[in-house]
C-alpha positions as CSV (number, residue, x, y, z in Angstrom):
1,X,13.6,9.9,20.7
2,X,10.7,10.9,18.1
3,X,6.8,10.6,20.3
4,X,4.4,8.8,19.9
5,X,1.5,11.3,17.9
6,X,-1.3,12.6,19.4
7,X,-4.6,11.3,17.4
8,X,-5.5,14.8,17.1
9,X,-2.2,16.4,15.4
10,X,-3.2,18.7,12.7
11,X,-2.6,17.3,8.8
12,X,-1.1,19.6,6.4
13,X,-3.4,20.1,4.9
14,X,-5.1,21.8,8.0
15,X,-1.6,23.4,8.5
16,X,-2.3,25.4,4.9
17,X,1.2,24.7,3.8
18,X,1.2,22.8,0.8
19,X,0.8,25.0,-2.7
20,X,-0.1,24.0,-6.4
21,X,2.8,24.2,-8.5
22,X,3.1,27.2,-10.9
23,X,4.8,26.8,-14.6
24,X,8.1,28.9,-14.5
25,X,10.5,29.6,-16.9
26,X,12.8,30.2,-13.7
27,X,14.1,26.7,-12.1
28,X,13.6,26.3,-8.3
29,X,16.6,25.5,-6.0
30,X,16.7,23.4,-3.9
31,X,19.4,20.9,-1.7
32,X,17.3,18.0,-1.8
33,X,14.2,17.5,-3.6
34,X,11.7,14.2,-2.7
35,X,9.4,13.4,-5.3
36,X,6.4,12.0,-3.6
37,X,5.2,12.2,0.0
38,X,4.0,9.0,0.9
39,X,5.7,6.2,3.5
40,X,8.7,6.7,2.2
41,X,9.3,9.9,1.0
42,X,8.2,11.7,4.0
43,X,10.7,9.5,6.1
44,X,12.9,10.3,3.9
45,X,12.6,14.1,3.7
46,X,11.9,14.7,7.4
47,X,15.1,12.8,8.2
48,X,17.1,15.5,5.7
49,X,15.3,18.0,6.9
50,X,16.6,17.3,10.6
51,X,20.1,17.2,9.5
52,X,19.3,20.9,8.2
53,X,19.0,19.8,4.4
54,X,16.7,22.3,2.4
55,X,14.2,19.9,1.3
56,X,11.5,20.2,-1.5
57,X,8.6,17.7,-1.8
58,X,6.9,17.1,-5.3
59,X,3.6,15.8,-5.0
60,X,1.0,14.8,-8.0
61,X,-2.0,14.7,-5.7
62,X,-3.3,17.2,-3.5
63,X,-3.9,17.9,0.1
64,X,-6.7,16.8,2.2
65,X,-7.8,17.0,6.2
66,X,-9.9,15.9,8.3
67,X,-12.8,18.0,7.3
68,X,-12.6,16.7,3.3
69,X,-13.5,13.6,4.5
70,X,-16.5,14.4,7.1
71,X,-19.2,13.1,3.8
72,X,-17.3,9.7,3.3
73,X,-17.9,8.5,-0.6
74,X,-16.3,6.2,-2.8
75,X,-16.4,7.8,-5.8
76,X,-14.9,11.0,-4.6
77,X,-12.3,9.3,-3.0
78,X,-11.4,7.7,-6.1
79,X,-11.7,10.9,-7.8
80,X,-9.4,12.6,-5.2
81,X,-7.1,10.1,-3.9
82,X,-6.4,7.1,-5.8
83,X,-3.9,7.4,-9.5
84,X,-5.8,8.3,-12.2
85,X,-8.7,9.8,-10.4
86,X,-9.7,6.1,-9.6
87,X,-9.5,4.9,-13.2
88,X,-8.7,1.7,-12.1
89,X,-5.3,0.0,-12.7
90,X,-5.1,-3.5,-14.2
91,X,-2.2,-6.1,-14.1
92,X,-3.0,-7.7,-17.1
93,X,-2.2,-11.5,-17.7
94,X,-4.1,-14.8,-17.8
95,X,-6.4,-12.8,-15.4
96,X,-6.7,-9.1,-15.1
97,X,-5.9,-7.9,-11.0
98,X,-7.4,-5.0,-9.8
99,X,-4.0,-2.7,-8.6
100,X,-4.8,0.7,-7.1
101,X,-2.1,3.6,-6.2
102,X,-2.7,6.8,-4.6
103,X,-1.7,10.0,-5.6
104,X,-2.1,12.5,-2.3
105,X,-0.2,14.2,0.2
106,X,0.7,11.4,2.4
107,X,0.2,9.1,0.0
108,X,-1.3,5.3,0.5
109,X,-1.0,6.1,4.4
110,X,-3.9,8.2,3.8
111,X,-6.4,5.5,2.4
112,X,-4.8,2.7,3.3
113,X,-6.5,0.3,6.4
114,X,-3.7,1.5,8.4
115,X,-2.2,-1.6,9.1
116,X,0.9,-2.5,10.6
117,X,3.3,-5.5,10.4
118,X,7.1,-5.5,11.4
119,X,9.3,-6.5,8.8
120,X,9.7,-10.5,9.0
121,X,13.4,-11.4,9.8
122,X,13.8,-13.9,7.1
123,X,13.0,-11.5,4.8
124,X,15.3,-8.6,6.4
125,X,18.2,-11.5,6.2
126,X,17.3,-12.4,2.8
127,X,17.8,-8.9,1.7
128,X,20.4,-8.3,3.7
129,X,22.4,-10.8,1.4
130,X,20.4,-10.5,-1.8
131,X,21.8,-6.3,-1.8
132,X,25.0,-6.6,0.2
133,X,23.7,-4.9,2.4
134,X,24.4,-5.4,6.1
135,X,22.5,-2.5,7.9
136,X,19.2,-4.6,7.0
137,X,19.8,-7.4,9.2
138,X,17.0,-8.1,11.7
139,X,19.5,-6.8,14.2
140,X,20.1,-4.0,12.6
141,X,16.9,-2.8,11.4
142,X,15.2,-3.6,14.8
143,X,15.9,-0.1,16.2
144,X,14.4,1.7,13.6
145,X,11.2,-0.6,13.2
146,X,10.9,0.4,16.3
147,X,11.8,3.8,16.1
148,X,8.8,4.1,13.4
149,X,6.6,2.3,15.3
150,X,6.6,4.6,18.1
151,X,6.2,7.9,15.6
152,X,3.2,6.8,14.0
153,X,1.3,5.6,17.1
154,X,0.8,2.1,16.5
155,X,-2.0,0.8,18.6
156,X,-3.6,-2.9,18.3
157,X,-7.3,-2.8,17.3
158,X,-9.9,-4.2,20.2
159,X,-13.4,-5.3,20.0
160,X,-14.7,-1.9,20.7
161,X,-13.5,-0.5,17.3
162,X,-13.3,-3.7,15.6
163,X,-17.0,-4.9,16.4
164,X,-18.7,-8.1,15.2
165,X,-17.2,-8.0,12.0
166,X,-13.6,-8.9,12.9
167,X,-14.3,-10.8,16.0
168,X,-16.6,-13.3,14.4
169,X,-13.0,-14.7,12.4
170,X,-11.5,-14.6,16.0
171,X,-14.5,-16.4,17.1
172,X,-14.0,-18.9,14.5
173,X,-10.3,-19.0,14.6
174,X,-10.5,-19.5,18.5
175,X,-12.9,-22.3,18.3
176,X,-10.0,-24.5,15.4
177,X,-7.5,-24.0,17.7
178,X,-3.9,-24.2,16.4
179,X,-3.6,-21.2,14.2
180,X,-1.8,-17.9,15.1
181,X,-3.9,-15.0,15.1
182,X,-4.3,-12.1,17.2
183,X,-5.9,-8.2,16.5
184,X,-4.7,-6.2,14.1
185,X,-1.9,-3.6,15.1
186,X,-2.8,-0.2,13.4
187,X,-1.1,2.9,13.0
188,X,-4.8,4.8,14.1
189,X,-4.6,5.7,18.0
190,X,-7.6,7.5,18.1
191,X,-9.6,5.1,15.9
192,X,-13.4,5.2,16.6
193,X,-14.0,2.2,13.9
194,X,-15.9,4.4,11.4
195,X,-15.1,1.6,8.7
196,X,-14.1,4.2,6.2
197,X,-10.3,4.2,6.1
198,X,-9.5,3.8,2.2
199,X,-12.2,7.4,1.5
200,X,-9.8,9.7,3.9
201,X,-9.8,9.2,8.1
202,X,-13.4,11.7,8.6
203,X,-12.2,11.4,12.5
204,X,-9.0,12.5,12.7
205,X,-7.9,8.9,14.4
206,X,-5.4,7.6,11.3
207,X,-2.1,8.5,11.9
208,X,-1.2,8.9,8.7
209,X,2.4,10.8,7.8
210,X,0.4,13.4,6.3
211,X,-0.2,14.0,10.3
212,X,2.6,12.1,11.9
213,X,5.2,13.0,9.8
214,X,5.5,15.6,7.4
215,X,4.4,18.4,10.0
216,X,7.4,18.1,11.6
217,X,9.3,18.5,8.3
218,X,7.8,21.6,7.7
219,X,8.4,22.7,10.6
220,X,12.0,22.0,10.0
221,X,11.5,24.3,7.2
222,X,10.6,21.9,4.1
223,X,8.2,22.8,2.0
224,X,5.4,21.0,-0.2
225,X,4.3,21.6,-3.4
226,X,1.6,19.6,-5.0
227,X,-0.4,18.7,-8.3
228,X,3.5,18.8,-9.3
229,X,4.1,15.8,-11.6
230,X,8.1,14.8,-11.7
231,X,8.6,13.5,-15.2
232,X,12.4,13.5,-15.5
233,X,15.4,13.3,-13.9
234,X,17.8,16.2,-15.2
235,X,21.0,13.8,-15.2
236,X,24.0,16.3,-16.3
237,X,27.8,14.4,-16.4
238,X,26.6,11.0,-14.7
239,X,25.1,13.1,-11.3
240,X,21.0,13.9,-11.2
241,X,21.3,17.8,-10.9
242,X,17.1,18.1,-10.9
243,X,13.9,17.6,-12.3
244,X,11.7,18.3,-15.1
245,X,8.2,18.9,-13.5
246,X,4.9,19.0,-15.1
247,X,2.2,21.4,-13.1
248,X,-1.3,20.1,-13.1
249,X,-4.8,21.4,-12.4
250,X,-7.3,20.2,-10.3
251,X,-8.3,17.6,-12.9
252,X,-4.6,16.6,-13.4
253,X,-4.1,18.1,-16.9
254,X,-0.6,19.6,-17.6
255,X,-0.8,23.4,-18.0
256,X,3.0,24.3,-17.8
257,X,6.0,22.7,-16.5
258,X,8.9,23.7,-14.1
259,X,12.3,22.8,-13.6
260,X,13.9,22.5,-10.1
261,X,17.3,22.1,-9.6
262,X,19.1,20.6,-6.8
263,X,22.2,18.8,-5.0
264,X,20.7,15.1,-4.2
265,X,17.5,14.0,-6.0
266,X,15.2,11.1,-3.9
267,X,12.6,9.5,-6.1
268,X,9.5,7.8,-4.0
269,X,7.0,7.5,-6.1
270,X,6.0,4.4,-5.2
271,X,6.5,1.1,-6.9
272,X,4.5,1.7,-9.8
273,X,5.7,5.3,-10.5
274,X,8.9,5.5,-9.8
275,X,10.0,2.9,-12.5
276,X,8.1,5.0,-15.0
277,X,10.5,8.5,-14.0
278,X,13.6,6.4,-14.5
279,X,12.5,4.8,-17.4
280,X,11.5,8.5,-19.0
281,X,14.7,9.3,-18.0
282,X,16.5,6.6,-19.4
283,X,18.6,5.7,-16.6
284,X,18.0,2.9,-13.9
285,X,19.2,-0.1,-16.5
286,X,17.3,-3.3,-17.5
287,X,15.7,-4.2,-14.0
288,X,13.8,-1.2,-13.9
289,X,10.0,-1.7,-13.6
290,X,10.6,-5.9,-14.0
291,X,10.3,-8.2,-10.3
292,X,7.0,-6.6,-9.8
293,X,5.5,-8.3,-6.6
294,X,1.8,-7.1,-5.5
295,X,0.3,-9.3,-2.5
296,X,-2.7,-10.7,-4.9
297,X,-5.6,-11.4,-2.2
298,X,-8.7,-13.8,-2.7
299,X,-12.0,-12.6,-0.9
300,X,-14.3,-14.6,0.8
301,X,-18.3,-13.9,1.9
302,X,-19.8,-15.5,5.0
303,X,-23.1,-15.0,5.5
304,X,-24.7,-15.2,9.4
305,X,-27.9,-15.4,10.8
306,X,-27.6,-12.3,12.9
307,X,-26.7,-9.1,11.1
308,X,-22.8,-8.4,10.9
309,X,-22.9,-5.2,9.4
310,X,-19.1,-5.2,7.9
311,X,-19.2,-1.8,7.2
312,X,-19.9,-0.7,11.1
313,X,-15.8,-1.2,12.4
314,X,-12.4,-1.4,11.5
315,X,-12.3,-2.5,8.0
316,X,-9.3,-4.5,8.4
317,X,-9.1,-5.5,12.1
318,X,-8.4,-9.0,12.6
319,X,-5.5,-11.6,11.1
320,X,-4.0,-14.8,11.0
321,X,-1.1,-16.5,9.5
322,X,-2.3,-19.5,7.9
323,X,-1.3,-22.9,9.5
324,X,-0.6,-24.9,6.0
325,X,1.0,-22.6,3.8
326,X,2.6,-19.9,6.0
327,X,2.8,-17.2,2.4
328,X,-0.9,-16.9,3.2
329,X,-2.1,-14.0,5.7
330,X,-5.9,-14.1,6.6
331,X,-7.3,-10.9,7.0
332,X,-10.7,-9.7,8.2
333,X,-11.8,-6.9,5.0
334,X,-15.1,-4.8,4.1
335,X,-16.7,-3.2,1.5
336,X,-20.2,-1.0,1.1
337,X,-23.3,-2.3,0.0
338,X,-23.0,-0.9,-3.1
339,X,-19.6,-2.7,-4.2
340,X,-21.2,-5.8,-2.5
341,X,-24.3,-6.1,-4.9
342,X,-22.0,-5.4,-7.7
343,X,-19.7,-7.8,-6.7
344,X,-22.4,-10.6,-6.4
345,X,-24.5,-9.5,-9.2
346,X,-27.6,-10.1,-7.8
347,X,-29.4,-8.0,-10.4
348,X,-32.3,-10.0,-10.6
349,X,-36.0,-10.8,-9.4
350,X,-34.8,-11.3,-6.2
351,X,-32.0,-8.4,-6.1
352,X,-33.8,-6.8,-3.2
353,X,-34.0,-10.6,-0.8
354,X,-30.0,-10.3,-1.4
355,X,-29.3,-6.6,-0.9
356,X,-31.3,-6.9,2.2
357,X,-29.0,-10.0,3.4
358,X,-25.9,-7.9,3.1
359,X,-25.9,-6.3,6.6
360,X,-25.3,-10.8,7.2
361,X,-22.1,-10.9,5.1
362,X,-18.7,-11.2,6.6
363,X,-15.5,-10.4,4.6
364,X,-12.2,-11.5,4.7
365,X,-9.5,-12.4,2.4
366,X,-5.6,-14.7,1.8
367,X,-3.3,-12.4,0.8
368,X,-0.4,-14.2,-0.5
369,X,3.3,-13.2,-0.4
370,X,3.5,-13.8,-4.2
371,X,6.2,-16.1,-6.7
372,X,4.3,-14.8,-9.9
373,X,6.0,-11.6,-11.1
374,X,5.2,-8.8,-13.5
375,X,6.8,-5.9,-14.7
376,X,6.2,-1.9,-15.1
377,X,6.6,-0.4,-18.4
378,X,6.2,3.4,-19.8
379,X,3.8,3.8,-22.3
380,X,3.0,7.6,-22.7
381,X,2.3,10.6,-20.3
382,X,3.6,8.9,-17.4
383,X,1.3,5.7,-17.9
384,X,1.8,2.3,-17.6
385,X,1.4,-1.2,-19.1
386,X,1.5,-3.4,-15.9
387,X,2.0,-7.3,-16.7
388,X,1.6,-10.0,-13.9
389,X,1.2,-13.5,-14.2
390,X,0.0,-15.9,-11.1
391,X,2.1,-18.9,-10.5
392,X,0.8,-22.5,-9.6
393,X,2.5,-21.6,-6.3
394,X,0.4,-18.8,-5.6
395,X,-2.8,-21.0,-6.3
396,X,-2.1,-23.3,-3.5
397,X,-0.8,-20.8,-1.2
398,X,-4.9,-19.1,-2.2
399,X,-6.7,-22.5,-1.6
400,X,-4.9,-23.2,1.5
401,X,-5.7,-19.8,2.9
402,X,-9.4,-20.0,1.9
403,X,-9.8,-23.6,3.0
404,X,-9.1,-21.7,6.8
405,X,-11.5,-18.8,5.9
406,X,-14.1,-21.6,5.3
407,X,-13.3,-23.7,8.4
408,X,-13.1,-20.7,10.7
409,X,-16.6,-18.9,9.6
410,X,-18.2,-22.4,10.1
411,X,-16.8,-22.9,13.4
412,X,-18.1,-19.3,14.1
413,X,-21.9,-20.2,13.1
414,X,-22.0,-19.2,9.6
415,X,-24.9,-20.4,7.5
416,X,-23.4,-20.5,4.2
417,X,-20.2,-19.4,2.9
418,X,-18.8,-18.4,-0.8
419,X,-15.4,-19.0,-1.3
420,X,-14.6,-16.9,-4.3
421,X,-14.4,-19.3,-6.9
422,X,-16.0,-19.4,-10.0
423,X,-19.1,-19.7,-10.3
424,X,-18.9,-17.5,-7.3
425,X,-21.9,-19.0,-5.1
426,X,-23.0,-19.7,-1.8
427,X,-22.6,-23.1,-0.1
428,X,-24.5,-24.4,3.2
429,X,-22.5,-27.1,3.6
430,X,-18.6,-26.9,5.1
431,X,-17.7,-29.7,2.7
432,X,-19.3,-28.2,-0.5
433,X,-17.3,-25.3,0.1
434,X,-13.8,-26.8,0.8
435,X,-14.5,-29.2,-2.4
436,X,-15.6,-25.7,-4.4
437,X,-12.1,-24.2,-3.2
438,X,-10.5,-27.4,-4.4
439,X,-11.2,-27.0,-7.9
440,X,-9.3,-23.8,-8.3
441,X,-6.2,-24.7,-10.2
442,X,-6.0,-21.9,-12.8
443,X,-6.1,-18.1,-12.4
444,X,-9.4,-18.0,-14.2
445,X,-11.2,-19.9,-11.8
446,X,-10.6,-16.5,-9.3
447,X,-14.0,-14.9,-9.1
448,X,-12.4,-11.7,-8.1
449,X,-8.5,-10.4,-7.7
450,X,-7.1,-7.7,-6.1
451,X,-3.8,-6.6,-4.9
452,X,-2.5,-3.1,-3.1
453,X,0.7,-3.4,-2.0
454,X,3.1,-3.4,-5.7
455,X,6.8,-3.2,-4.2
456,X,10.1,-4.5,-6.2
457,X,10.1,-2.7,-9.7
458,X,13.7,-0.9,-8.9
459,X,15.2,-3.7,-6.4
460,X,18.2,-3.3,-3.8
461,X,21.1,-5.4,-5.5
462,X,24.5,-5.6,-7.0
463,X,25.0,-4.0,-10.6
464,X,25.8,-7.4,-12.5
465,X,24.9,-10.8,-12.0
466,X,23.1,-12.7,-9.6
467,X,20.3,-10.5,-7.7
468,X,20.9,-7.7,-10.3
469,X,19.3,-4.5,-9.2
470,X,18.7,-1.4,-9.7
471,X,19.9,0.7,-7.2
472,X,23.3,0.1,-4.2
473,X,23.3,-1.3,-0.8
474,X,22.8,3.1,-0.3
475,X,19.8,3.2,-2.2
476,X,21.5,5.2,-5.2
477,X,20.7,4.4,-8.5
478,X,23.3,2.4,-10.1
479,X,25.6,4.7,-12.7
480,X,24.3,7.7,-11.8
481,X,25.7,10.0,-8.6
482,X,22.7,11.6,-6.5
483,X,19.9,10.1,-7.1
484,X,18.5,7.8,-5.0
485,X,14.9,5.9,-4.4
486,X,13.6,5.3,-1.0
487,X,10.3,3.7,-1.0
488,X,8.8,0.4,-1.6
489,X,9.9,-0.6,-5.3
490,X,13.7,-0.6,-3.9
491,X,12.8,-4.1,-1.7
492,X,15.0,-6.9,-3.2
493,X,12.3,-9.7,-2.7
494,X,8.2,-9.9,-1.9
495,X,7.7,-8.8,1.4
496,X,4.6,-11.0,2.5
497,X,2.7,-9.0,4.9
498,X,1.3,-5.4,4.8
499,X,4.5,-3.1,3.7
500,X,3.9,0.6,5.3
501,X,6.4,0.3,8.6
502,X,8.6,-1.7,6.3
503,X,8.8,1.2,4.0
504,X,9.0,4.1,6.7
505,X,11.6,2.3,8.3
506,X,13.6,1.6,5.1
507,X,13.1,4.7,4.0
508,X,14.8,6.0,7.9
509,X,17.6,3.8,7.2
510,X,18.3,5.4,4.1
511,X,18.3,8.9,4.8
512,X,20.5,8.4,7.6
513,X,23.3,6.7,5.6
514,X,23.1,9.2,3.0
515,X,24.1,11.5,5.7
């Protein structure tokens, strides 16, 4: 049985075992070779790895540790962690949606909020029918959830890393009464609630598998090689026999390729990438890069008498499932003072009054397990056009969230609240802001859309007809003999609530079937 990891295990990063990739006119050999090293490739890999599988991990990004993250800064981190060195990623449709990715060793687990959420059994048993597949039953998958849960330390948050921020929605929850809600479960034992998670852990506390789970895999003999950008699949007779790789410098500009060669190729790129390799490789058939589900989230500001400080905690600490329309999940978020102003746009005569009030701001959002849609589609060098559309669905499943956001911050002494609508304002009246969060009815009226969690471009499902997918109940991609994909994009529905353990333990069961 895998332990639970020690908040101070070395990254690798700190390990100094991850090199740049170097053009070759020679190929590499390998058995396996996992392109990415997020959630669910480094489950993946580690679990070949322990079956004594030669096992190569591609990586776009680059390495970090604890000490590239002692100086915390936004724009770095988007420089260094995030696709496109932060150049922001839009679903475009009737309103554009902010959609970040990361491209590091360790993926979104390293500037993600660490959160954790078992896989929900209805939507284990859905899948379980949708890909014909019976090892994801609830019953089934159980073990493993737990088995992941243990690995990467998940601990639940408390009011001495939390702070005010998170427990004045508790406050406010506790005080309506009737609503599920509890602290946040995070994969961060030794979290000191620096309120920095999404610029790199600068404490050591994440558990990310850049720390909890890759070292072992090196260990184990793997190795890593980053700024390596998979662009192909090398498909020779109907088998995947490689892949073509492009090396990258520090800014991410090609300066050679490689080829690597190998027995079982495992694409985990991620939802949004992953689609784009198969699609470049013309293989994965016409479901690739379509079902795109993203969690769209709507933000809402509170504003209280007595300084908050959101930025002083967990950022994401606190949740609750919302009592009308249970697709809604209510969680406690923060942002800097910077993105704040610019968020409010209070560049006016009396900028400084309101830059001064946001140590009083609160901030916490409805994430909503999504009907909409989009789809992923290659454009050139391993870009993307990403189309998404809201549904009416999705509206209501927003106003009934933020109608609780509203109730709850009122309860918990909030003096005015903005419910992020458009015109995106402050109300100091309860009722003024549940009749402002009744007028949304079209995705214009959002104020300000975001989304983190794309999963569903190359679903689990049968080859033909109803639920068509594009990979087997064994994660192999339909028509084509070792390749497989083992990360998010392969779920057969939207998940509903923050995907990492859903991935990892995916990912586990996988890797051990392939075997």
């Amino acid at each position: 049985m895998a332990l639970t990891v020690a908040p101070t295990a070395p990254s690798v990063a700190s390990l100094g075992v991850c090199k740049p990739a170097e053009p070759s006119a020679e190929p590499l050999a390998t058995e396996v070779v996992v392109v990415g090293s997020g959630a669910g490739g480094a489950v993946a890999g580690t679990e070949l790895a322990r079956k004594g599988k030669r096992v190569l991990f591609l990586e776009a990004g680059d390495a970090y540790g604890v000490r590239d993250f002692q100086q915390p800064s936004l724009p770095r981190a988007a420089r260094t962690l995030f696709q496109h060195h932060g150049v922001g990623q839009i679903a475009r449709g009737t309103v554009p949606i902010m959609l970040q990715s990361s491209r590091v060793v360790g993926g979104s687990t390293v500037q993600n909020s660490a959160i954790c959420f078992r896989p929900p059994d209805a939507r284990l048993a859905e899948w379980s029918s949708i890909a014909q597949a019976p090892w994801l039953a609830p019953d089934a998958m159980r073990p493993l959830v737990d088995e992941i849960w243990r690995r990467v330390g998940v601990t639940a948050t408390h009011l001495g890393n939390g702070k005010r921020h998170n427990d004045l929605l508790r406050v406010g929850l506790e005080r309506l009464g009737g609503i599920r809600h509890a602290w946040m479960d995070r994969n961060a034992p030794g979290c000191l609630g620096c309120g920095v998670c999404h610029m790199g852990c600068p404490s050591g506390g994440k558990a990310s598998v850049d720390r909890s789970i890759l070292p072992e895999a090196i260990n184990l003999g793997a190795r890593i090689l980053t700024r390596a950008r998979v662009d192909t699949v090398i498909v020779e007779g109907g088998r995947a026999t490689g892949v073509e790789v492009s090396c990258l410098d520090e800014r991410g500009r090609p300066r050679g390729t490689l080829r690597v060669r190998a027995d079982l190729v495992v694409l985990a790129g991620g939802a949004l990438g992953t689609p784009l390799v198969l699609q470049n490789s013309r293989v994965g058939g016409e479901h690739c890069g379509r079902h795109l589900s993203i969690h769209p989230a709507l933000v809402l500001a509170a504003e209280f008498s007595e300084p908050v400080v959101m930025w002083d905690g967990v950022p994401q600490g606190y949740y609750a499932f919302d009592p009308v329309d249970e697709r809604a999940i209510l969680e406690t978020a923060n942002i800097g003072p910077a993105e704040l102003f610019a968020l409010f746009g209070r560049a006016a005569p009396d900028g400084m009054a309101e830059l001064l009030r946001m140590k009083h701001l609160a901030l916490a959002g409805a994430m909503v397990r999504d009907v909409g849609g989009g789809k992923v589609t290659l454009t050139g060098d391993l870009r993307s056009t990403i189309e998404y559309e809201l549904q009416a669905a999705d509206l209501a499943a927003f106003r009934a969230g933020t109608r609780t956001l509203v109730r709850a911050y009122f309860a918990a002494g909030a003096v005015r609240v903005a419910p992020g609508v458009v015109p995106l304002d402050f109300y100091g009246d309860e009722a003024a802001a549940l009749e402002a969060v009744e007028q949304l009815m079209e995705p214009e009226q959002l104020a300000q859309a975001y989304a983190s969690h794309p999963h569903g471009t190359c679903r689990m499902g049968p080859r033909h007809g109803k639920g068509a997918g594009v990979v087997d109940g064994t994660g192999q991609v339909h028509g084509v003999g070792g390749l497989y994909v083992m990360d998010g994009s392969v779920f057969p529905s939207t998940l509903g609530v923050n995907p990492q353990i859903t991935i990892m333990s995916v990912a586990l069961a996988l890797s051990r079937r392939l075997l």
